[in-house]
Every structure is written in C-alpha cells, then in structure tokens.
C-alpha positions as CSV (number, residue, x, y, z in Angstrom):
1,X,-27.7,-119.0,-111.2
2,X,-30.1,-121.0,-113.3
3,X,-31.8,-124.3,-112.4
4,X,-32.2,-127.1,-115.2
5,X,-34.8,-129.1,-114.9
6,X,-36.3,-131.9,-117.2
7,X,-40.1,-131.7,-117.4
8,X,-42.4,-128.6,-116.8
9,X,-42.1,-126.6,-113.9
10,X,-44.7,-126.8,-112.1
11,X,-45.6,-126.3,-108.7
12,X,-42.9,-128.1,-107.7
13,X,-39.4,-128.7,-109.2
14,X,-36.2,-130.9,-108.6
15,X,-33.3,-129.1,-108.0
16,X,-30.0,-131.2,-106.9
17,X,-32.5,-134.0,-105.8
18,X,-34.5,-132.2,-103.8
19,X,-38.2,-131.0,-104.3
20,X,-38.4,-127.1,-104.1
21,X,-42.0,-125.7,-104.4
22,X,-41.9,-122.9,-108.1
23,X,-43.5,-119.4,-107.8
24,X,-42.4,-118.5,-110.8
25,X,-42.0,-118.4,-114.7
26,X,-45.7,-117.5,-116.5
27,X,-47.9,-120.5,-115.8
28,X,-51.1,-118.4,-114.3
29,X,-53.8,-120.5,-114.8
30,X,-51.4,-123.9,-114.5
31,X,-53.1,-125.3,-118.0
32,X,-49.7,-127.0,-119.2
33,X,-49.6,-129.5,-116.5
34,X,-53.7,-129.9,-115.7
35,X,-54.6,-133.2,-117.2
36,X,-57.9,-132.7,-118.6
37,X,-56.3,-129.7,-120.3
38,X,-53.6,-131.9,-121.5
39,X,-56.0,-134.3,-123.0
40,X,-58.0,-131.8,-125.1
41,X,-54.9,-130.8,-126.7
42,X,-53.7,-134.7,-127.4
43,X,-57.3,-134.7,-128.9
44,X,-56.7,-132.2,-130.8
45,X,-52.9,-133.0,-132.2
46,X,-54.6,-136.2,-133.5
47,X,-57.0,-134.4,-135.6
48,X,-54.7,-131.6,-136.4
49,X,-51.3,-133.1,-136.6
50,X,-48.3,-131.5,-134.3
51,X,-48.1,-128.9,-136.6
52,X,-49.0,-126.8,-140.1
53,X,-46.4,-125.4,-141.5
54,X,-48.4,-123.6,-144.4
55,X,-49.1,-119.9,-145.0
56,X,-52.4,-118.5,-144.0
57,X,-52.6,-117.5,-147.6
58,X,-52.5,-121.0,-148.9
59,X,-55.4,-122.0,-151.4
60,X,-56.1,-124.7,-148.5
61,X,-57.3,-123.3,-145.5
62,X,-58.4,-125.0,-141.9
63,X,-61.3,-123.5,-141.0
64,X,-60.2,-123.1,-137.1
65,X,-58.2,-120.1,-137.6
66,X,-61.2,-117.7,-138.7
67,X,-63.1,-119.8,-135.6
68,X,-60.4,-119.6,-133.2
69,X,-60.1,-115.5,-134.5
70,X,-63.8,-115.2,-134.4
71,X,-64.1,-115.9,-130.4
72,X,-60.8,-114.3,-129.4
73,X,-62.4,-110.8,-131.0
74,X,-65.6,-111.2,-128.9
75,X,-64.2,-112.1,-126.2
76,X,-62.2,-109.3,-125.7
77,X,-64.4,-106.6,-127.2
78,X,-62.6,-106.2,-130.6
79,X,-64.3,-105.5,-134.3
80,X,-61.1,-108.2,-135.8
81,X,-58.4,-110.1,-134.7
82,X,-55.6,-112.4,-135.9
83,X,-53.5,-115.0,-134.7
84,X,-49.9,-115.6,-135.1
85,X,-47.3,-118.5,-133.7
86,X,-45.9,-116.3,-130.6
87,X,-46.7,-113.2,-129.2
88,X,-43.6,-112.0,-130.0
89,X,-44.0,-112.5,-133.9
90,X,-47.6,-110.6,-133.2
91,X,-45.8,-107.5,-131.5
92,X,-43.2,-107.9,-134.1
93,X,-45.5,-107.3,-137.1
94,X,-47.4,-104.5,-135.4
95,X,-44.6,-102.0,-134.8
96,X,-43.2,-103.3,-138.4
97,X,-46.4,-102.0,-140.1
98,X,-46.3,-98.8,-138.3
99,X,-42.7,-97.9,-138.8
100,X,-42.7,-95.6,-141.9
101,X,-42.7,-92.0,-142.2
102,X,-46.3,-91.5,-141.7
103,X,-46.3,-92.2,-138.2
104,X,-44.0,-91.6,-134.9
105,X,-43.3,-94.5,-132.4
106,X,-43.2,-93.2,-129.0
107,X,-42.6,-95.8,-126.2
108,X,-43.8,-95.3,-122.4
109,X,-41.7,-96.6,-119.8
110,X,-41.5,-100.5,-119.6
111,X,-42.3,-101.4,-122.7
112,X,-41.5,-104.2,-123.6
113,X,-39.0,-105.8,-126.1
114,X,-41.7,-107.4,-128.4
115,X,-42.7,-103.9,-129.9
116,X,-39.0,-102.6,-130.7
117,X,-37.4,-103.0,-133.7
118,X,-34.2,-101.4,-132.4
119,X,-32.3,-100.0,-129.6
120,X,-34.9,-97.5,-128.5
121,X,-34.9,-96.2,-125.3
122,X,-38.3,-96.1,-123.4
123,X,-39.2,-92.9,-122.0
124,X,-38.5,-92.2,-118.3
125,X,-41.9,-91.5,-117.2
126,X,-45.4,-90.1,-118.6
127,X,-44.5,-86.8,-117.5
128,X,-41.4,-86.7,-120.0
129,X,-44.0,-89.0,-122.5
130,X,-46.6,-86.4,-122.2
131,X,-44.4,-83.3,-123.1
132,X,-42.7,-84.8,-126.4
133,X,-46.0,-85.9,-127.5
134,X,-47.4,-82.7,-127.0
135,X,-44.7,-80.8,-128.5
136,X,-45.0,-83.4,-131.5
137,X,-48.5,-82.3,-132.0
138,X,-48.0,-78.7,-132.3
139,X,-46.0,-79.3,-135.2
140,X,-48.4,-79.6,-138.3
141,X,-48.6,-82.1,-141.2
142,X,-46.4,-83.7,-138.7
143,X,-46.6,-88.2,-138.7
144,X,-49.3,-89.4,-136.4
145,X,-47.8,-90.6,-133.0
146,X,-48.3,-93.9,-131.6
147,X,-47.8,-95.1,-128.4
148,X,-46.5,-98.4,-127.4
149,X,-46.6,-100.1,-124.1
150,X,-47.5,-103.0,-122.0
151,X,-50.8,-103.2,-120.0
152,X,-49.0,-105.5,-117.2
153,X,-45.5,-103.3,-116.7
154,X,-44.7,-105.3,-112.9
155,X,-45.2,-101.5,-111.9
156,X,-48.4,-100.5,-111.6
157,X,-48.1,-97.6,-113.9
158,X,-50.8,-98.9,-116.1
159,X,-53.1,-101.8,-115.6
160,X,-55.7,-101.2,-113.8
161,X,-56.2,-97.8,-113.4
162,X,-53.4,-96.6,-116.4
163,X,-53.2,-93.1,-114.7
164,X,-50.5,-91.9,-116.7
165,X,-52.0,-93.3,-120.1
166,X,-54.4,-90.8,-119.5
167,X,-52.7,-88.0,-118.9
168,X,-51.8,-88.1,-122.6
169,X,-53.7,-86.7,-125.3
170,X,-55.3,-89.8,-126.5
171,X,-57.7,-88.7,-129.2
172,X,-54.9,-87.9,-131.3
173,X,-53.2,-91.1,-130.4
174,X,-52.5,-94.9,-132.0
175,X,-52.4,-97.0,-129.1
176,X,-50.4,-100.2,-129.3
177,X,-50.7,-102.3,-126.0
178,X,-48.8,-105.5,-125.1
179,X,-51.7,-107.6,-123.0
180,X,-49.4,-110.6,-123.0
181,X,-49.1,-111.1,-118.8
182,X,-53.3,-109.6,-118.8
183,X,-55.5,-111.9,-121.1
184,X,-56.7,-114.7,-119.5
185,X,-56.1,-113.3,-116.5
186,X,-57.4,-109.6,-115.9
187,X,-60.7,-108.3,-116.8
188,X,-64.1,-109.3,-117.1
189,X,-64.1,-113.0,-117.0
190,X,-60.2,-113.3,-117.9
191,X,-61.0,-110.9,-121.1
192,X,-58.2,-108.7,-120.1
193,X,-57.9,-105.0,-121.1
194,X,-59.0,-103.9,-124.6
195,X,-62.3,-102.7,-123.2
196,X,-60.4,-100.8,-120.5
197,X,-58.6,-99.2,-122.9
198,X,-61.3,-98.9,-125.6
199,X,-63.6,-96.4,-122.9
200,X,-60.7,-94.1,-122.5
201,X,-61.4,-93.3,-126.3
202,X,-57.7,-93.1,-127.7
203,X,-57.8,-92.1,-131.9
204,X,-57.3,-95.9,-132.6
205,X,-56.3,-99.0,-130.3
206,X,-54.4,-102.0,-130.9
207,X,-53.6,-104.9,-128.6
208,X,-51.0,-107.6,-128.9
209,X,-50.4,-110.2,-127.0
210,X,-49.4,-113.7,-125.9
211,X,-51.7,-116.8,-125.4
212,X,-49.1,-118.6,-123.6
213,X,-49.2,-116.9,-120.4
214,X,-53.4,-116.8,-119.7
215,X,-54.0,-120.1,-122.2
216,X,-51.2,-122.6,-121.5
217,X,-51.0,-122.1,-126.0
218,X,-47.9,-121.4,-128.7
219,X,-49.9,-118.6,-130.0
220,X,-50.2,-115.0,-130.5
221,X,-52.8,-112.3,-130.8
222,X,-53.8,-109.0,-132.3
223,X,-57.1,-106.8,-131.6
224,X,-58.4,-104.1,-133.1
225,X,-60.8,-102.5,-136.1
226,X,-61.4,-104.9,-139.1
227,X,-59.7,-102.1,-141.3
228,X,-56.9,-102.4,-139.3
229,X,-56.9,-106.1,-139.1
230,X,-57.3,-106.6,-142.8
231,X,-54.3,-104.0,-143.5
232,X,-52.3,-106.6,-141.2
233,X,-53.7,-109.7,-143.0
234,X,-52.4,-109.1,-146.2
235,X,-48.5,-108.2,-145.3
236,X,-45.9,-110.4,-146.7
237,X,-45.2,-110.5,-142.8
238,X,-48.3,-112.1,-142.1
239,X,-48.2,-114.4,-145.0
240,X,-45.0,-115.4,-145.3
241,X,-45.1,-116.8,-141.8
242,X,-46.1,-120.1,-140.6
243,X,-49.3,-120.0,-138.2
244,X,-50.0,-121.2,-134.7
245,X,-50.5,-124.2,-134.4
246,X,-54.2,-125.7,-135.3
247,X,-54.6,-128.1,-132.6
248,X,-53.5,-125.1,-130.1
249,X,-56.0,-122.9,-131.0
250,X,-58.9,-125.6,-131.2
251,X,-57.8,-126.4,-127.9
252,X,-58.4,-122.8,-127.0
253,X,-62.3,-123.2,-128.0
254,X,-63.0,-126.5,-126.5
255,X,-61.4,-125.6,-123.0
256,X,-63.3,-122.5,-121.9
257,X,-64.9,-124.4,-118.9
258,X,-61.5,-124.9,-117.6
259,X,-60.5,-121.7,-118.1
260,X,-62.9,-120.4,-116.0
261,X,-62.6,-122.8,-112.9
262,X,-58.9,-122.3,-112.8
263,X,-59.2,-118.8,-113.0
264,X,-61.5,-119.2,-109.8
265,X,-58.8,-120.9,-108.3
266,X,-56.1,-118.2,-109.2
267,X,-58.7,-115.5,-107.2
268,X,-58.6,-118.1,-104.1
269,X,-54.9,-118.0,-104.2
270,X,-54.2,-114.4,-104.9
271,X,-56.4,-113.4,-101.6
272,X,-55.2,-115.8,-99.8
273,X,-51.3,-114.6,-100.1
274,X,-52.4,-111.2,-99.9
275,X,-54.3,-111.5,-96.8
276,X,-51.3,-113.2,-95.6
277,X,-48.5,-110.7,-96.7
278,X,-47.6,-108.8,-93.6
279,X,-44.9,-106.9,-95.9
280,X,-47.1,-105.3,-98.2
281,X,-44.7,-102.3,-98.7
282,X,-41.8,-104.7,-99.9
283,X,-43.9,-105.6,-102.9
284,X,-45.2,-104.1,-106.2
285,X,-48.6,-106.1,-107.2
286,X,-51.6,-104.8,-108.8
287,X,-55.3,-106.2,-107.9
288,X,-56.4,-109.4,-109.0
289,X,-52.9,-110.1,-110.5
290,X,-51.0,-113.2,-109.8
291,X,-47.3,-111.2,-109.7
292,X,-45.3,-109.8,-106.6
293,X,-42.1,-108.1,-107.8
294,X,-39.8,-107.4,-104.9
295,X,-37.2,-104.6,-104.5
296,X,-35.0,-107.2,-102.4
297,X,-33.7,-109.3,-104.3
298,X,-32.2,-111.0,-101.1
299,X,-35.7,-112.6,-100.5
300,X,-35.1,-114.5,-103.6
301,X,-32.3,-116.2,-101.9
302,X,-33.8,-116.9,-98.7
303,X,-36.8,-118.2,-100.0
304,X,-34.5,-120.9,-101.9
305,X,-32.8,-121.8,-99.0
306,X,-35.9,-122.9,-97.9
307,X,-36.7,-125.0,-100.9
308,X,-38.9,-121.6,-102.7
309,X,-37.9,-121.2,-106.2
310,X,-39.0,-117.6,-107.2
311,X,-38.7,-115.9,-110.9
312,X,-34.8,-114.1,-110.1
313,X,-33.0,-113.0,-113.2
314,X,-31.9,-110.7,-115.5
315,X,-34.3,-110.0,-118.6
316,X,-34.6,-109.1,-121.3
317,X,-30.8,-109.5,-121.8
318,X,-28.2,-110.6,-119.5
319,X,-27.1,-107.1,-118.8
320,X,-30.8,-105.3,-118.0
321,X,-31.6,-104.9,-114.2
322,X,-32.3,-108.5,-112.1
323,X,-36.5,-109.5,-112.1
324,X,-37.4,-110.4,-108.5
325,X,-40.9,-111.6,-108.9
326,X,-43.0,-114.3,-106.7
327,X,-45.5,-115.5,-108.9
328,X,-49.1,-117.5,-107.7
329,X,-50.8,-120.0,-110.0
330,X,-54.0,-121.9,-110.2
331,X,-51.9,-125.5,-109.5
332,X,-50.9,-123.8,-106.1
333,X,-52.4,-125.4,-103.2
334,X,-53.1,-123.6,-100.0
335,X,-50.9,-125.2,-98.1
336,X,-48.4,-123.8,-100.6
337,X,-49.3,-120.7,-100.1
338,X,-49.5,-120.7,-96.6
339,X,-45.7,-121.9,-96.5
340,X,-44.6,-119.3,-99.1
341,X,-46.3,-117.0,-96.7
342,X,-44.5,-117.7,-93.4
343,X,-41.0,-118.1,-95.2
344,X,-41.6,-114.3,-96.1
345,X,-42.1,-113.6,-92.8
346,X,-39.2,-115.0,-91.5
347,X,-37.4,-112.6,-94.1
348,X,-35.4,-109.6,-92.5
349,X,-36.2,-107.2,-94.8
C-alpha cells in the first residue's frame, strides 16, 4: 500500500500522524535534505535560474556543462562524457544509437528498464547469455553484439566481482552498463565502476547512469571514448532535448567536500548494520553497498508495525515481482540503526 507524504523522505517520515523512521527510496548519501548541500544548490539557482530550457546546440552556451562534463570524465576514468536531464533520458539515447542493423542488443539478466526500447526479455542467466553470444559470433559479417546491463542488479551477479560478465567473450563485445545505484557510492572514492569494467578489457565500454541516486542531482550521465561521446553529441536526440539543469550540475563541482564526508558516514553505517545483522542468509547485499534486498517480504511488514518504513513494492510496473529492500543512508544515525537492527531480530524468519 503506498504512503503519501508531503516533504522529502528522509530519515524519518509521517505516516497517519505518526513518525516512522525510512530505509528506503535512493537517498545514499542523504544530500537532498543536508543543509549545507541545500544551500550550495539555492546559490546556485540564483546564479543559474531554476532552469534552462535550451538545446545544448544553441549558439549560447553556459560554460558549466563542458566543466561539469570535464570532472565527471576524470573522475570516473573516462576519455568523454555527457550529461543529460535524467538518467533515464541518458540510457534512453544510448540503446537508441545502437539499435540499427549493424549491431545486436543482448541483455543480461536484470537489466534494467532504462536501456529497453521495447518488450525485451532479459536473458535468464550468463550461462544462457554466454551461449547466444557465442553462437552469434560464429556467424560471420554478422552485427557486432552489445551487451546491456546494470552494474548494481540487488543480486550480486555483477558489481563487485561481475563473475558472469566475464565469462563472456568480451573483446568482441560493446558494453553498455547502467551505474545509476553505483556512482557516488562504489569505487575508488565514490567513482564507481567504469575502471572496474575498463581492466576487464571488453572491445568498447559505455556507462550510463543516474546522478540522483550518489549526487542528490536531476541529472544524467554517459562515459566512454571521445569518438563515442562525440557520435552521441551530435544526435537530434541529444540536441533536441533540454539539458540538466545548470545550477544542478554546478552544485555537483562546488560540493565535492561533502560528498566525501557523507560518504564516510555511509561506510560507518553500512558496518555497523552488517556487524549487527544476525540474519545474514535472509539478505542479498554486496560490500560496501548501502542495499539489503530480502526474500521475505513479511519483514517489510513487521518492520512497519514497528514504525520501519522499508522500500516494498512492485517495480518497474505494477505487475513485475514485489522489491523488498532495506536501504542505509548517510542521514542515518546509529541509534537508527541500532533499532532497525533489533526489530530484524525480533523477525521470525
């Protein structure tokens, strides 16, 4: 059953009257609700305005897009990148410019729906991934495959150790990866994991992602080799469609100090729960992570009963399977956690 609320869930919402502590929704580093986060961004809206509704391609440009694109590439180890208004829109225009008859879309199981254009069915598992590719590859002159998937799947099939990616024959593979639950969270210093994915040498990579989730920004991302970039840059996709905002992604350079203490804080939490989880074997997580999907989605009801609100529905659709996920952020305190800790206990699994 959903909860409305009026203001930003936090760590804690009001629900009938009553305060309930949130593990949930995608908040990791609890930026939308940090003041001195908040007030960078104000700054920023007064220089920028709320919005720009321009194309890129405009013959006036703000010069904080190629700044804002400059750092993002560094940071995670890319030649190029580009930013769009959502991730979405940024997975969107990737699987757009590869659908043609020069290459084939393969999608590993999980992917998200930001890289479909249509009903496609995932693949099982890498097993069944790894034979069609392979039997693809025999064929000659045949379209170059590329892979699609999502470095953060809730499963652990990828991120961190992405066994199954490389099963596949990657050297003869486009990569497309969705890092939108990863950047600004996993990685060398929050950088998530194009350079993961870069050393296991696939033909060509490409990562998409969201800077919602890690940043607390409207704002999307792409990575990958300026050839590729460039291609990207001048679609009528790309220009046709209005940017992210400005003052978002000035706020993005100016709060890099933050980022890094609240990502300390996130660490503190995440081993703290962990340490405290007597359950372990009830839970899919992966290290350093701040999500704890559950098989029983009963938990999810007696941690509400208890004034825990916990990410519990069905996505993407209202007819795909139920999410069951507890998920830590930097605006947790420990006394939080310590609660949400003894509540699970008290859980009959």
């Amino acid at each position: 059953m959903a909860q409305y609320v009026d203001s930003f869930p936090g760590r804690e919402i009001v629900v009938d009257g009553t305060k309930h502590l949130y593990f949930g929704g995608t908040s990791y580093l609890g930026l939308q609700t940090l003041p001195e986060f908040q007030q960078i961004f104000i700054d920023n809206v007064k220089k920028y305005g709320t919005n720009y509704g321009a194309s890129r391609n405009s013959n006036v440009r703000l010069l904080i897009f190629d700044k804002a694109e400059a750092h993002l590439s560094e940071f995670v180890g890319s030649e190029s990148g580009i930013t769009m208004s959502s991730g979405y829109l940024a997975g969107q225009l990737l699987v757009q410019h590869f659908t043609s008859k020069d290459y084939k879309l393969f999608y590993a199981p999980n992917a998200h729906s930001a890289l479909f254009t249509t009903k496609t069915k995932p693949y099982t598992t890498y097993a069944v991934l790894n034979v069609a590719l392979r039997e693809h590859l025999k064929k000659k002159g045949n379209a170059i495959p590329v892979v699609l998937l999502d470095s953060i799947d809730f499963s652990g099939y990828n991120y961190p150790d992405f066994d199954g990616l490389q099963s596949l024959p990657l050297n003869q593979v486009i990569l497309i990866v969705d890092d939108s639950h990863g950047i600004g969270v996993v990685g060398q210093s929050g950088n998530g994991v194009f350079e993961i994915l870069t050393s296991l040498k696939p033909k060509e990579l490409l990562v998409s992602c969201s800077l919602g989730k890690g940043f607390g920004i409207q704002a999307g991302a792409i990575f990958g080799t300026k050839k590729r970039i460039d291609q990207l840059r001048a679609t009528d996709f790309f220009g046709g469609a209005s940017p992210a905002a400005p003052a978002a992604l000035a706020s993005l350079l100016e709060a890099k100090p933050i980022f890094i203490s609240q990502r300390e804080k996130l660490k503190r939490n995440i081993d703290l729960f962990v340490a405290g989880l007597e359950e372990k074997k009830h839970f899919l997580f992966m290290a350093d992570h701040p999500a704890f999907s559950c098989m029983d989605t009963g938990l999810a009801s007696h941690l509400k009963k208890n004034q825990i609100i916990t990410t519990n529905f069905s996505y993407p659709s209202d007819i795909d399977d139920t999410k069951s996920r507890i998920i830590l952020g930097a605006q947790h305190t420990t006394d939080d956690i310590q609660r949400l800790s003894t509540r699970i206990g008290e859980y009959s699994f």
